[in-house]
C-alpha positions, 0 to 999 in steps of 0.5 A: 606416410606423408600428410596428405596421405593420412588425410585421405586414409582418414578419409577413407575410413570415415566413409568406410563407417557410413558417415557422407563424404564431404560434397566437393566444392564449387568451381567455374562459373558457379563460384561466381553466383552463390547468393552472398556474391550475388547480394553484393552483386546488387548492392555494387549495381544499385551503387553504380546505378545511384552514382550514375544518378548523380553524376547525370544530375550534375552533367544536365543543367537547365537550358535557356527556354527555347519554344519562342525560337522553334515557333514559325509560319507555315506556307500553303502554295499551290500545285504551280507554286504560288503562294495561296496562305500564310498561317501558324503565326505564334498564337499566345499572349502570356497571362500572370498566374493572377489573372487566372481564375483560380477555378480554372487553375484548379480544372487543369489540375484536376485533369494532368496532375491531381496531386501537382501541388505535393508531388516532387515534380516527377513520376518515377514509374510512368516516365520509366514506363514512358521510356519503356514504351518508346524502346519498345516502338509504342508511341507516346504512352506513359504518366507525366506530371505537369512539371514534366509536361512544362519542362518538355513545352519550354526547355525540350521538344516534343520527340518521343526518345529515350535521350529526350525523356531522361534529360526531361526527368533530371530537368524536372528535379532541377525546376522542382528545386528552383522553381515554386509551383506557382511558377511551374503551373503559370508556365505550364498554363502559357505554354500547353497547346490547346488546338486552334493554333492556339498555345497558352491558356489566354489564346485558347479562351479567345480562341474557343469562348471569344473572351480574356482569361479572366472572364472564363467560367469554370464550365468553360474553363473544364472545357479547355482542361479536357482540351490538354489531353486531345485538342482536335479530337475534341475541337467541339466544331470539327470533332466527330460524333464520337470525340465529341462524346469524348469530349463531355466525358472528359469534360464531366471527368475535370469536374469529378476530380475537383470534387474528388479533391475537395475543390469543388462542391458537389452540390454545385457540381450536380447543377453544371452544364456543358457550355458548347464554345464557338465557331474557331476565328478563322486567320486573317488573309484566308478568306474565299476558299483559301480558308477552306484548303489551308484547313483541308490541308492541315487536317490531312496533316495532322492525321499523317503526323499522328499516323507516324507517331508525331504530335499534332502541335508539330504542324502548329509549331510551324517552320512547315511549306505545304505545296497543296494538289490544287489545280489553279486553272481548276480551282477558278473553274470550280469556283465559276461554275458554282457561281453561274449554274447557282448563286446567280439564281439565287436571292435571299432578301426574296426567298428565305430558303436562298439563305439556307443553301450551302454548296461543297465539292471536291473534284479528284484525279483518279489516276494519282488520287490527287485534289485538283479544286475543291469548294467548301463554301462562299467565304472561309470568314463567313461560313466556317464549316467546310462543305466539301468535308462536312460529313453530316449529310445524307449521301442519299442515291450515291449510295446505291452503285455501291450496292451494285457493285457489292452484288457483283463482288460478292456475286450475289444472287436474288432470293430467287438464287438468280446472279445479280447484274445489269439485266436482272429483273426486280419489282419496282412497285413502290412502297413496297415491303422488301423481303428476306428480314424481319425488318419492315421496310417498303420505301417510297420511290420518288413521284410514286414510280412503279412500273412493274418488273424493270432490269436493274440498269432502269432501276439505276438509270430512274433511281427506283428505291424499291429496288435497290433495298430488295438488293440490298438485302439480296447482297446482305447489308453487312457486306454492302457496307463492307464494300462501300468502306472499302471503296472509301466511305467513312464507315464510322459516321452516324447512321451507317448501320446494318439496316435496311433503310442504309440502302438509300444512303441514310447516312453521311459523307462528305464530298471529299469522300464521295469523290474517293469512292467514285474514283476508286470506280474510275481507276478499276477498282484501285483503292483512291483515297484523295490527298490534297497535300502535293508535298510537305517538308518542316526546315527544308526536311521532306515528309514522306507521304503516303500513296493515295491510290492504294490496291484493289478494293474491288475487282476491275470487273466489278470497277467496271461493270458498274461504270458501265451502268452508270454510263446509262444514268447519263446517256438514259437516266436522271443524269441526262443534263451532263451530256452536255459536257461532251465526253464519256461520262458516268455518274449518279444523282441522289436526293435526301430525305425530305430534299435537305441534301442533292448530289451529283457524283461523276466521272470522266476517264480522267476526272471525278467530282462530286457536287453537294447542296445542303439546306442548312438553316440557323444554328446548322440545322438541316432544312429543305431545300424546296423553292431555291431559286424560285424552282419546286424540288431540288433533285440531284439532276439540277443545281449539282448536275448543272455545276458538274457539267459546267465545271468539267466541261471547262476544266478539260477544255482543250484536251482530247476526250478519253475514252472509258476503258472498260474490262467486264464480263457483262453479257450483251444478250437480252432474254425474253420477259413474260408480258402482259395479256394483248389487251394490257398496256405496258406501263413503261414509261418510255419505249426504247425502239431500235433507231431507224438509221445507225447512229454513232455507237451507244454508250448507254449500259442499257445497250450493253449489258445482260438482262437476266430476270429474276424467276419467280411463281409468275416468271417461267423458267429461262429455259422456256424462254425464246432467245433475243437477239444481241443488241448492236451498238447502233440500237437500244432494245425496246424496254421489257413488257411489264408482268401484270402483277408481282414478279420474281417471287417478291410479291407484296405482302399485304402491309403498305405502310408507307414510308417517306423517300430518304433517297430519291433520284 
């Protein structure tokens, strides 16, 4: 018997007497993972990973600093070419570490990198977090100390790659070494950007405070630490009600750190208040209205750079040519009819309120969503503040065909559960109390208007807030409001809440956004959202920019059937002095509460602008604007209307008038409306008889569109009612007897409480 035999007899007999067989060893690919092979297989990777470490660190060498080179202007041209600005010119005056208060050392420390002055210069983990985000598509995310932060301002660029972020650790470690924290931090301080154009911490104090560096005190020097994170969010003169709060938060946070760390008393702390900065000095050469578009432009820049996840610094890095929409025959057009149709009458050393008026527009192609003039003020040097994208004034009866049209999108009923549109009847009592909320609400109507029951194209045509505020709640405000953001408003602004008294445009918007809005009209419900911004490219390299006429906001019905209306505000309404323009023409005035803002928003076929007039006083205070130019109140059918009608009448001079082409299902039927006893009087205020001899085709709504009332206790059904005749183009119908009393179920309840007009006509 050989050897191998015995063994398994052996083998055999062993298992025979109950003792376990030897289990058989592992083979293929198990062999390669037992836990002894597997620590080794980790301690060769850490081996490997460390030896790439020092490999890398030998490979990367410091580079020359290069930011200066990469530091151009940008060019502003016009749609034609011509050059209209030149800005971004290097802002920065360096300062030695000495000339820096050390209070405001110690703020921005606090703010980037509290522990600056132990750590080794890098952070580990959120740079790997950092390159983890970029991997994964997040943005720029992660920690960096200041030391990383100085290496990436001076030796590397601002790109949010795996490449750049690994070059800026190993770099780091090398400055880290070579460098003394004093160095890194003055290098740091003179060249962070800090907004305004300004890089540097020296060119931030003139920029914000108007003052060297070395005259700083540490409230303001808190302020420019808080800038590092956000600088246009937090830019105090531009930024909205929100980053402003942002603002002082960081700015409380700077000082909390200092404490945290011991520079600081807490004692002191508790007495420091928030010192506001100043107004940005504007760039020498961007005077008139040139400030204003350059400013206009970079802002849309600046919001499409972060949209595709690029730094704001980059536009002011410069190497940028930026061929604005502008329209130059436009412009000068736009400029003109401000100057003929309102500061001509204007005369401030005879009547203080002529000081106080500040005029903005911004007129909008609606077919490409592109801005052909925009007016943002008499002088960029002299009135900083752009009017045409100032938000901070009541939009006031602009609003209202947003409620109109949010009533036909949503087809929405009365409380009477009759559909909304043209022809529907409501109470235009005035002061009196809407009904279907818990929420007192009975507006005034301008000069105490009340004519009883009235369809909803007189209630546009006259501007009549009763009404609209009862439809409002008939629609429900959350979807009035969801519809105007929806058609462009910026829903974020102070004042747009879900109230009632939003039905009287309580809140603000700007001119620029206006326009939007009523372009979306103008172009059948398409999504227009203005671009100023024809085309962009940085070092000959084009950027892509969006489509400003996006997709349905509403539908073309609705688009439409509130053009339709509209079109009655001009041909019958508060709008009549812009038929002088001699085309198509739909629009809508408003005027704020207590006459501190006047709109006229319109359109042609082919072209929307919207007119503002804001009373601002000293320190940007809103005041009235009675008595400008010697006159009484300032409606939207004025001085807005007046600019409106001057400027589109020149600006489409020597083109042929278009048409509105409209697509609605308004009905052009009139029923029957139950009048008033024989011996009553109709408190209409106009008859619209039929004319004697056919006319020209009537483009008033009024002509046009459906008047289904609304039914209530006094109303008898529509079925009871004898049917009217459809209205021919060459004839108005007469305007509806006024019921003697309430009407269509919305009856006043008794409580008259008066409430001022925010929004009149």
């Amino acid at each position: 018997m050989g050897r191998a035999e015995s063994r398994r007899a052996q083998k055999s007999t062993r298992t025979a007497k109950g003792k376990k067989p030897k289990k058989p060893g592992k083979s293929g690919i198990r062999r390669f993972f037992t836990w002894k092979k597997l620590l080794a297989y980790f301690v060769a990777l850490i081996a490997l990973g460390a030896g790439a470490c020092v490999a890398l660190y030998l490979y990367v060498d410091i580079p020359k600093g290069n930011s200066q080179a990469k530091l151009q202007s940008n060019i502003f041209k016009d749609a034609e070419g011509k050059i209209i600005a030149r800005s971004g010119d290097v802002n920065r005056q360096e300062v030695p570490l000495g000339k820096i208060p050390i209070d405001v050392q110690h703020a921005v420390v606090a703010a980037e990198n509290k522990n600056f002055y132990t750590d080794p210069g890098v952070d580990v983990m959120g740079t790997a977090r950092g390159i983890f985000n970029t991997v994964m598509g997040r943005g720029k995310q992660g920690g960096s100390t200041i030391t990383q932060q100085y290496v990436k301002n001076y030796y590397l660029d601002q790109r949010q790659t795996v490449t750049r972020k690994v070059k800026e650790l190993v770099i780091s470690l090398k400055v880290q070494k070579e460098t003394s924290k004093d160095e890194i931090l003055a290098g740091y301080l003179n060249t962070s950007f800090y907004g305004r154009g300004a890089y540097g911490i020296q060119a931030a104090s003139r920029a914000y405070y108007n003052k060297d560096v070395d005259k700083l005190s540490l409230e303001e020097g808190a302020y420019l630490a808080a800038l590092l994170q956000a600088p246009s969010q937090y830019d105090w003169t531009v930024a909205t009600p929100a980053g402003k709060e942002n603002a002082k938060a960081r700015w409380n946070y700077v000082l909390d750190k200092m404490v945290e760390q011991k520079w600081l008393d807490k004692d002191k702390r508790a007495g420091m208040q928030f010192k506001e900065p100043g107004k940005p000095p504007a760039a020498k050469g961007l005077t008139g209205q040139n400030g204003y578009l350059v400013e206009a432009a970079k802002a849309e820049m600046r919001k499409k750079l972060a949209k595709d996840g690029r730094p704001e610094s980059d536009l002011d890095a410069g190497g940028w040519t930026i061929t604005l929409s502008i329209d130059n025959k436009k412009q000068k057009a736009l400029e003109k009819a401000v100057k003929d149709k309102l500061l001509d009458d204007l005369d401030p050393k005879a009547r203080a309120v002529d000081k106080n008026v500040q005029v903005g527009a911004a007129s909008v192609d609606p077919k490409t969503g592109k801005v052909v003039a925009l007016y943002g003020g008499t002088d960029a040097l002299q009135h900083w503040t752009n009017n045409a994208t100032r938000e901070d004034y009541q939009v006031a009866s602009t609003f209202k065909p947003l409620i109109f049209a949010s009533a036909l999108e949503n087809k929405s009923t009365t409380q009477n559960k009759v559909r909304i549109n043209a022809g529907t009847l409501y109470d235009s009592t005035t002061e009196r109390p809407v009904t279907g909320t818990d929420e007192h609400f009975a507006p005034e109507n301008e000069d105490g208007y009340s004519h009883g029951m009235i369809p909803v194209q007189k209630a546009m045509n006259d501007s009549v807030n009763s009404v609209f505020a009862q439809m409002a709640i008939d629609v429900g405000l959350s979807e009035v409001k969801k519809t105007a953001v929806d058609m462009g408003m910026n829903g974020k602004v102070k004042d747009f809440v879900e109230k009632p008294a939003m039905s009287l445009g309580s809140m603000g918007n700007s001119p620029l956004h206006m326009a939007g809005v009523y372009a979306t009209l103008a172009h059948h419900g398409k999504k227009v959202t203005p671009s100023i911004i024809k085309s962009a490219s940085q070092n000959g390299k084009e950027l892509a920019l969006d489509n400003p006429v996006g997709g349905d906001a509403i539908s073309r019905n609705t688009a439409d059937g509130v053009t339709t209306v509209l079109k009655g505000v001009v041909d019958d309404g508060t709008a009549s002095v812009v038929q002088s323009v001699g085309r198509p023409v739909a629009g809508k005035t408003g005027t704020s509460d207590d006459n501190k803002s006047a709109w006229f928003t319109g359109y042609t076929p082919d072209l929307v602008t919207a007119v503002g007039l804001f009373g601002e006083g000293e320190g940007g205070k809103q005041v009235t604007l009675k008595g400008t130019g010697g006159n009484g109140r300032v409606n939207g059918g004025t001085y807005p209307a007046r600019i409106w009608a001057a400027y589109t009448a020149d600006a489409l001079q020597g083109s042929d008038p278009e048409q509105f082409d409209l697509d609605t299902d308004m009905s052009t039927t009139v029923p029957a409306i139950p009048g008033p006893p024989a011996s009553s009087t109709p408190s209409a205020p106009a008859s619209h008889s039929p004319s004697p001899t056919p006319s020209k085709p009537s483009s008033s709504p009024s002509a046009s569109t459906s008047r289904s009332p609304s039914h209530g206790p006094s109303s008898p059904p529509p079925s009871s009612r004898p049917p009217v005749p459809p209205v021919t183009p060459s004839t108005k119908p007469p305007s509806p007897p006024v019921p003697p009393t309430g009407g269509g179920g919305l009856e006043p309840n008794g409580n008259r409480e008066p409430i001022r007009n925010p929004a009149g006509g």
